[in-house]
N, C-alpha and C positions, 0 to 999 in steps of 0.2 A: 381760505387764506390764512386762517387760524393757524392749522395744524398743515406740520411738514412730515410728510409719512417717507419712512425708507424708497417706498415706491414713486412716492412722486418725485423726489432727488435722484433715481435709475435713471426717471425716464427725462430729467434734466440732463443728465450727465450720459447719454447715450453718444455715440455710439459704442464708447467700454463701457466694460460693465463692471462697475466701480466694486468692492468690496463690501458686502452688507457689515462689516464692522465700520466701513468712513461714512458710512450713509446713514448710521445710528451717530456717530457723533456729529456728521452734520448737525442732525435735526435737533441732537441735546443741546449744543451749543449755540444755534442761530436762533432756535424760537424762540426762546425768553423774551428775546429782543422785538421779537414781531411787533407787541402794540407799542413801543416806544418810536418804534421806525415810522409807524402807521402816523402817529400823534404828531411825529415832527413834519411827515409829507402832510399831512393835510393843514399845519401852520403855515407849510411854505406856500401851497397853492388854494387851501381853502375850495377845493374840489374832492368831494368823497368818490367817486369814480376816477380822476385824475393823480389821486395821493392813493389809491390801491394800484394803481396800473406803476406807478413811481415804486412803490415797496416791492411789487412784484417784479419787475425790473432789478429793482436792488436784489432782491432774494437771487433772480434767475441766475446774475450777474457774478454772484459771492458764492455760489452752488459750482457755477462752471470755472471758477477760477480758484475755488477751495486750495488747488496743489499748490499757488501761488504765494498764500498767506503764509505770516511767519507764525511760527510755532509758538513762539513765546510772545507774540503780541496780543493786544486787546480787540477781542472780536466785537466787542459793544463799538471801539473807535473805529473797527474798521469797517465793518457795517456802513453807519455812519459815514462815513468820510465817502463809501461808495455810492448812497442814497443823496448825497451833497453834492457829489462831480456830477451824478443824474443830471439832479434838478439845475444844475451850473447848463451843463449841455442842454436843455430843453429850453432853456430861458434864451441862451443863443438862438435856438432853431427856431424859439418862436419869433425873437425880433429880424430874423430873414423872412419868416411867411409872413409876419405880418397879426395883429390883435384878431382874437378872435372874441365875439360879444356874445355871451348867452342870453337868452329871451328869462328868464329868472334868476335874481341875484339873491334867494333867500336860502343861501347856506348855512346860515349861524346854526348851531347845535341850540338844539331846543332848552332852551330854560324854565325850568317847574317856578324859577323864583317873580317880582314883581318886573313890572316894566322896566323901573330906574336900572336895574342891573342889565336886562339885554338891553340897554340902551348904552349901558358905559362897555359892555361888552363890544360892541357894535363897532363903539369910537376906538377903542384896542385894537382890535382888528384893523381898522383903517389908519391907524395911524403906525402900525406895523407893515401897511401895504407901502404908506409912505414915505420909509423906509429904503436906504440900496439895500442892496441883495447880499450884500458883504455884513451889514451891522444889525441886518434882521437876520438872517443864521447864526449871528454869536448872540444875540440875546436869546434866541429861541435855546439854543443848546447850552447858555450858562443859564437861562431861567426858566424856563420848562423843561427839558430834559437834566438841569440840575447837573451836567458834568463840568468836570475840575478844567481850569484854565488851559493846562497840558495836553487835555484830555480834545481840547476842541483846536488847541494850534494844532496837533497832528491831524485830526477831521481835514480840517481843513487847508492843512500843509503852509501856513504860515507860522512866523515866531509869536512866542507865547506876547510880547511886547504889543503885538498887533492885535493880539485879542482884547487884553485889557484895553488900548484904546478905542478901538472898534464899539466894543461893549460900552463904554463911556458915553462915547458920542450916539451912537443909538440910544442909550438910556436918556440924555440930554434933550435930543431930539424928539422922542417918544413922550416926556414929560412936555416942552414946547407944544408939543402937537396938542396936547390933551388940557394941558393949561389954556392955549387956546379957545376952545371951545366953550371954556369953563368962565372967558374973561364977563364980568358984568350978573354973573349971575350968584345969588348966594342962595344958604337954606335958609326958611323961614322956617321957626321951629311953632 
């Protein structure tokens, strides 16, 4: 999943047989982006087999429609913004089938550090679930993936006006939630 080798973009892009000079810059230009892609699908779904199948999806997606993209656009946004329509669409599909429940919820990414921290980890996460689907993707992509405002209205084809608020209100939200938790308890030092 790592690595995009000329050969395995042929056999994406089959039935032409694409030019081993577009199938070197595929692979120059899309991989960099692979573990940011990875980092944000497993934000969104908190499934390591669900958030590789999502990037691989994106990857398969941006491979077969490579002739589409514009030349002078940002392949980090557009990436993105096609790993986001995914996750948009899957979110649909699932509220038609219906919640599916897995028999173990212990996804957290392992922490070397004390309890207290996978415990506030823990509360992040869940109060990120807590979250619509609209103001957890603008914080995950202005505060984990770190891109510029502009940079996520295009993602995700709203005005930049609607990011900043979005962002807002999940950050308000996200604070609520975690304050919450937090009410009645203090450190003893």
């Amino acid at each position: 999943m790592n690595r995009l080798s000329p050969a395995s973009i042929g056999r994406l892009l089959q039935p032409s047989r694409p030019d081993p000079e577009v199938m070197n810059e595929i692979a120059t230009l899309i991989e960099p982006h692979i573990p940011a892609l990875r980092r944000f699908a497993w934000a969104l779904l908190r499934d390591e087999e669900g958030s590789d199948d999502l990037v691989q999806d994106c990857l398969e997606r941006a491979i077969g429609r490579w002739h589409l993209r514009r030349r002078d656009g940002n392949v980090r946004a557009w990436l993105f913004a096609i790993l986001h329509n995914l996750f948009v669409s899957g979110l649909r599909a699932r509220r038609r089938r219906g919640e599916q429940v897995a028999f173990e919820d212990d996804d957290l990414p392992s922490t070397e550090s004390d309890p207290e921290e996978r415990l506030m980890l823990r509360d992040v996460l869940a109060g990120l679930d807590a979250l619509p689907a609209e103001q957890r993707s603008v914080l995950l992509l202005v505060g984990v993936e770190e891109l510029e405002y502009q940079e996520v209205a295009r993602i995700l084809d709203v005005p930049v006006g609607t990011v900043m608020s979005r962002l807002s209100r999940g950050r308000e939200r996200l604070r609520q939630y975690l304050g919450a938790g937090q009410v009645g308890l203090r450190r003893v030092k």
